[in-house]
Each structure stands twice: as structure tokens, then as C-alpha cells.
Backbone as CSV, one residue per row, in Angstrom:
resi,resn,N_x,N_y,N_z,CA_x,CA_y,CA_z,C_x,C_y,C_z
1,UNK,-50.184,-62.875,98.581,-50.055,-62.639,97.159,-49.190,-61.418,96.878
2,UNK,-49.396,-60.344,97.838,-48.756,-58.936,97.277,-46.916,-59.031,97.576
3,UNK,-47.460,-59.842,99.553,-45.519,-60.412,99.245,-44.989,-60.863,98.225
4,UNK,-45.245,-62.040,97.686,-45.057,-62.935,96.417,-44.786,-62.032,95.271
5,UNK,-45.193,-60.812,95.010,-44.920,-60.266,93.971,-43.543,-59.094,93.982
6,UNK,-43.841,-58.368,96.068,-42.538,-58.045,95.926,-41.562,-58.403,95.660
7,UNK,-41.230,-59.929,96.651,-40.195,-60.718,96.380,-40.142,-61.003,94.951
8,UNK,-40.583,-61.103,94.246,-40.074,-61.489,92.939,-39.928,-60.134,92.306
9,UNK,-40.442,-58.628,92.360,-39.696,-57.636,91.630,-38.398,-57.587,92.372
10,UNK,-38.078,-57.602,93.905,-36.784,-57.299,94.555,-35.640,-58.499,93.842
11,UNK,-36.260,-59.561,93.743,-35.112,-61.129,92.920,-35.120,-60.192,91.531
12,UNK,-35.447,-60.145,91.143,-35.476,-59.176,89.447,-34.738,-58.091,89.461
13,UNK,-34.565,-57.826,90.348,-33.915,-56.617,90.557,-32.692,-56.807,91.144
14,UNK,-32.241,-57.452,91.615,-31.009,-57.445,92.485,-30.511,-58.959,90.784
15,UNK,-31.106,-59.512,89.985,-30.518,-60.261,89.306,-29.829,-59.373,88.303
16,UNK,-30.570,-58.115,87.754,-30.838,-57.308,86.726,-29.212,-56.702,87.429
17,UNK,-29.190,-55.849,88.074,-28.245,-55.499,88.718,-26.677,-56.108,88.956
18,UNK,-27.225,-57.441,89.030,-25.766,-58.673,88.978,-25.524,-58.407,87.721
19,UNK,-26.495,-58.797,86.528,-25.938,-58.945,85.010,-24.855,-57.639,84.684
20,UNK,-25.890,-56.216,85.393,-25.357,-54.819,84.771,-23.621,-54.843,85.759
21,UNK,-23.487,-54.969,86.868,-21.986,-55.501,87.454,-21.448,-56.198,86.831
22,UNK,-21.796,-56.810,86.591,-20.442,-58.134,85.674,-20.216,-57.968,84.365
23,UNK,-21.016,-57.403,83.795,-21.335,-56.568,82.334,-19.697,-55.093,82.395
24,UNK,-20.338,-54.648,83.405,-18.915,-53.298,83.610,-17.747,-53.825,84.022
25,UNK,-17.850,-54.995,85.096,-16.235,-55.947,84.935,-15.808,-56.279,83.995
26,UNK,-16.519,-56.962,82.766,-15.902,-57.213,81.849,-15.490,-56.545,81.184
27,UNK,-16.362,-55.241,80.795,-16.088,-54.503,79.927,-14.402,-53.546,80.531
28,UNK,-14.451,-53.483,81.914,-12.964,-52.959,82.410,-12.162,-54.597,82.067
29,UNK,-11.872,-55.184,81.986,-11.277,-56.369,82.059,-10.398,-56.718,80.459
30,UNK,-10.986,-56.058,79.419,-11.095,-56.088,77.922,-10.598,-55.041,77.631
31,UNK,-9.020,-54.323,77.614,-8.746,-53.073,77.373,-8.631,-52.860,75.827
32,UNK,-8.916,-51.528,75.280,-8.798,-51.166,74.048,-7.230,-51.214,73.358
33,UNK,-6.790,-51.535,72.752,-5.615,-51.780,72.187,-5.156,-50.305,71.822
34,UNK,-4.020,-50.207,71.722,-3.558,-48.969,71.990,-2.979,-48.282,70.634
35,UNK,-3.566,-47.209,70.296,-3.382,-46.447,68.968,-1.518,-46.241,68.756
36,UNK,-1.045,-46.694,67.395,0.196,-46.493,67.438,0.193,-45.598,65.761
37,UNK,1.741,-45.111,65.982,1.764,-44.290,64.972,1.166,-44.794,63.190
38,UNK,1.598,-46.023,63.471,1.184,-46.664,61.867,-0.763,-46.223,61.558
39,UNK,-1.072,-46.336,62.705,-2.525,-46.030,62.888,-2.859,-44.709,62.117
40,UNK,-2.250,-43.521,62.694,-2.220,-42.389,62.969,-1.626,-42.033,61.531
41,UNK,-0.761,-42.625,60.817,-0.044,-42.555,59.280,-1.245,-42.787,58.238
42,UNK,-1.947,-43.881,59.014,-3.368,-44.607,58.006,-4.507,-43.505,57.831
43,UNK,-4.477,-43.088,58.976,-5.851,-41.679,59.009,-5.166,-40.398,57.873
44,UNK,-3.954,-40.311,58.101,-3.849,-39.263,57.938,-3.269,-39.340,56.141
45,UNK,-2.984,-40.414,55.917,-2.258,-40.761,53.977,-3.516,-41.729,53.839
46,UNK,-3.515,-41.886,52.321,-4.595,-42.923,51.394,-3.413,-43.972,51.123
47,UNK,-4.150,-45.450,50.375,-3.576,-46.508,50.341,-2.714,-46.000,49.614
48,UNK,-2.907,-44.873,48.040,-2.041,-44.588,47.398,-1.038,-43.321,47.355
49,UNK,-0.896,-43.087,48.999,-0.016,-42.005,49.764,-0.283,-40.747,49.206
50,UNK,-1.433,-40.328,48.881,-1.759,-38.897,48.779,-2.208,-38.247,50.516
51,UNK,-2.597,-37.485,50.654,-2.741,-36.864,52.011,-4.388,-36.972,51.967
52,UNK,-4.970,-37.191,52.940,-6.293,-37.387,53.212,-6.332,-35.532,53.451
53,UNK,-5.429,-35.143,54.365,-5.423,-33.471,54.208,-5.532,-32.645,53.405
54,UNK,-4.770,-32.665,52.800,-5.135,-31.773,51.197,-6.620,-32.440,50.164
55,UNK,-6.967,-33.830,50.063,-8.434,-34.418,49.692,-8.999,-33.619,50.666
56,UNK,-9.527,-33.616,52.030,-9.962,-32.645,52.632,-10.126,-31.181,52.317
57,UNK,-9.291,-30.771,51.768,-9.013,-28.825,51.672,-9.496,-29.020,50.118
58,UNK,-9.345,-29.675,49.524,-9.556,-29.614,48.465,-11.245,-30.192,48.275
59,UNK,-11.899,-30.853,49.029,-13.503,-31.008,49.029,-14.314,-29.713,49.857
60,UNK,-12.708,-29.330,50.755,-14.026,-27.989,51.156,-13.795,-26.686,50.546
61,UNK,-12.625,-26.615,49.459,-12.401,-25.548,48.895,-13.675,-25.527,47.928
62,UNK,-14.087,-26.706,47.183,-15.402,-26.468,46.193,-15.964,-26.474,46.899
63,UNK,-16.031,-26.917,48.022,-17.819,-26.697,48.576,-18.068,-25.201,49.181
64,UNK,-16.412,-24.374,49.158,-16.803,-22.967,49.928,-17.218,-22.279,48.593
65,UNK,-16.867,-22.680,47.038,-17.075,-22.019,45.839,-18.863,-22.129,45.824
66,UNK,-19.216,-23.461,46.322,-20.545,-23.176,46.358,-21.486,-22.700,46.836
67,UNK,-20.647,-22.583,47.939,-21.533,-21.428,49.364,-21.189,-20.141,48.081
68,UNK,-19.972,-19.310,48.248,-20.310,-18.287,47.763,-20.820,-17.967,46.637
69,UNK,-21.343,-18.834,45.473,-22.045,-18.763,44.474,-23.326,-18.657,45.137
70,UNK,-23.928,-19.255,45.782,-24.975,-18.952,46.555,-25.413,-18.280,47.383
71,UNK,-23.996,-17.557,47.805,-24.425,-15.842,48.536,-24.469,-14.974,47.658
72,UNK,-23.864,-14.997,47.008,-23.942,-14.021,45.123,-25.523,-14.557,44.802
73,UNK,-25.864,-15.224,44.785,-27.264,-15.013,44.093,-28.038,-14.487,44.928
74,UNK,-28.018,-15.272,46.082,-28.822,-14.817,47.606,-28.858,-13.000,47.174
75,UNK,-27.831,-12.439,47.057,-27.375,-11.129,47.499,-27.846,-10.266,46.425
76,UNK,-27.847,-10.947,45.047,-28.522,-10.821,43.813,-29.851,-10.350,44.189
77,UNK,-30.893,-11.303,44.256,-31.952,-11.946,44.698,-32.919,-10.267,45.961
78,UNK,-31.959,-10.339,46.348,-32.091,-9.423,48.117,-32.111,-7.824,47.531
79,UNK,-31.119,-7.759,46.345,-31.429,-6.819,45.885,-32.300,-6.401,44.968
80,UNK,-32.563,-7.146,44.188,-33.728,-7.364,43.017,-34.810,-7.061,44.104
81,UNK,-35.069,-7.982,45.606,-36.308,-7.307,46.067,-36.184,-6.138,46.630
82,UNK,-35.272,-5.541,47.252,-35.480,-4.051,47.350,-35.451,-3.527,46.492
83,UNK,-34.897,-3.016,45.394,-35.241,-2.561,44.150,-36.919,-1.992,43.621
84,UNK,-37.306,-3.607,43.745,-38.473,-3.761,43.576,-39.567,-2.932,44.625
85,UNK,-39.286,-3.081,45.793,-39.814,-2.887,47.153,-39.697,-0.815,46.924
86,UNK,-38.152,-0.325,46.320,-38.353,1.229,46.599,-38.528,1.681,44.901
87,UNK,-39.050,1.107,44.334,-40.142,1.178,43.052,-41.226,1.516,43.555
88,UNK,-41.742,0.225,44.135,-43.233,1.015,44.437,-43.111,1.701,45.281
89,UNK,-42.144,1.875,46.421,-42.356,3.505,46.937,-42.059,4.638,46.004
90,UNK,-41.244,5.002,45.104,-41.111,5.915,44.342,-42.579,6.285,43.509
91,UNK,-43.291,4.799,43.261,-44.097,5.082,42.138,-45.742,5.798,43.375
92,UNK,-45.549,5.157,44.630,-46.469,5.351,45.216,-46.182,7.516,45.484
93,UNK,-45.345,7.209,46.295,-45.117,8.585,46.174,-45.434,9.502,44.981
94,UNK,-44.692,9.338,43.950,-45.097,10.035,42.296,-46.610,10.125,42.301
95,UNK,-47.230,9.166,42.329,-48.915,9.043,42.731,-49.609,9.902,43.965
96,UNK,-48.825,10.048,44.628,-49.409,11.167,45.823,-49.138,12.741,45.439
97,UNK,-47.889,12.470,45.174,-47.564,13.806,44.958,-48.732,14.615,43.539
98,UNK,-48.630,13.616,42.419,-49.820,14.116,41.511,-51.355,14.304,41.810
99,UNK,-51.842,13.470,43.213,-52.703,13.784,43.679,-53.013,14.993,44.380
100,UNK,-51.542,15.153,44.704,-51.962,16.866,45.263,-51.464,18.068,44.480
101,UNK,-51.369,17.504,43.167,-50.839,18.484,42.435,-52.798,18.775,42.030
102,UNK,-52.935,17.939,41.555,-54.263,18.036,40.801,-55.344,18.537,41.971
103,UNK,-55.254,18.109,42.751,-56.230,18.673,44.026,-55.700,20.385,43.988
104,UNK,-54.648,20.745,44.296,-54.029,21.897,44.291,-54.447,23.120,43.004
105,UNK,-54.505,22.343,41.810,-54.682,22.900,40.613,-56.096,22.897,40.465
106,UNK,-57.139,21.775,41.130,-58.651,22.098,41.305,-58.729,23.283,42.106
107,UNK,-57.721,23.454,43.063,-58.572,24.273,43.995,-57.953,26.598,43.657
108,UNK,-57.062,26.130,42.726,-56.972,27.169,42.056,-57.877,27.749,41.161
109,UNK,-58.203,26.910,40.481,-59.046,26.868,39.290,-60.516,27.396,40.446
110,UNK,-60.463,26.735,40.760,-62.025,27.085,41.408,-61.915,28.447,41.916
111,UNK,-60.857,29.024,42.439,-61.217,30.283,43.368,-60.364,31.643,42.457
């Protein structure tokens, strides 16, 4: 029984193997047709001979307007929180410092 099963994974395997060989012959056998300039004219102009190049520069020129509108706010934004952030240190400080003003001025008063 256990022969019977090798032999039939080793036939499965050596068939599997034929298909994947003759599969890569063909596929060498079937060459890709060969890029010519008219090709290379098509990528590079639209049906109605504008430049796909400049459509290009010109979709990433707005899209760089939108990055930097969005580092301007970002940068906006970044500063509004530090701002915010050396507020309350100023205000914390102002608060200490009056704490030891008043501690200071108790301890005058007292002596």
C-alpha cells in the first residue's frame, strides 16, 4: 500500500514537472514583439498630440501646491502647539514665582 502511494506521488511529480518544462519552452518559443519608435511616440504624445510630459508636470505641479498648503498648515498647527505648550510654562512659572513671593512676604511679616 505505502509503495502504491509513493509511486503515484513520484508519477505526479515527474508529470507536474513535464507540464512546468514545456510550459517554459513555450513560453521561450513565443517572443515578445519588439518595441518600435511609433510605440515610444504613443507613450510619450496623446491622441490629440499634446505631450503626456508636460500633462505629467502639470498634475504634479498641483499636487506639489497641495503638499505645500499642507505643510503651511502642518507648520501653522506645530506652532499654535508650542505656543500653547510655552504658555503654560510661562503661566506655570508666573505661579511659582508668586508662590514664593507670598511665602517670602509671610515669612517677613512674621519675623
Amino acid at each position: 500500500m505505502m509503495k502504491d502511494k509513493h509511486w503515484l506521488i513520484a508519477a505526479l511529480t515527474v508529470f507536474t514537472l513535464g507540464v512546468v518544462y514545456v510550459t517554459l519552452i513555450a513560453a521561450q518559443m513565443n517572443p515578445q514583439p519588439e518595441i518600435t519608435l511609433e510605440d515610444l511616440y504613443a507613450l510619450l504624445v496623446t491622441e490629440d498630440g499634446q505631450s503626456r510630459l508636460a500633462r505629467i508636470e502639470e498634475a504634479l505641479a498641483a499636487q506639489q501646491e497641495k503638499i505645500d498648503t499642507i505643510q503651511i498648515t502642518i507648520t501653522r498647527i506645530e506652532s499654535a502647539l508650542l505656543k500653547r505648550d510655552w504658555d503654560w510654562t510661562l503661566r506655570d512659572i508666573e505661579d511659582h514665582l508668586r508662590n514664593i513671593s507670598e511665602k517670602l512676604d509671610a515669612l517677613l511679616r512674621s519675623s
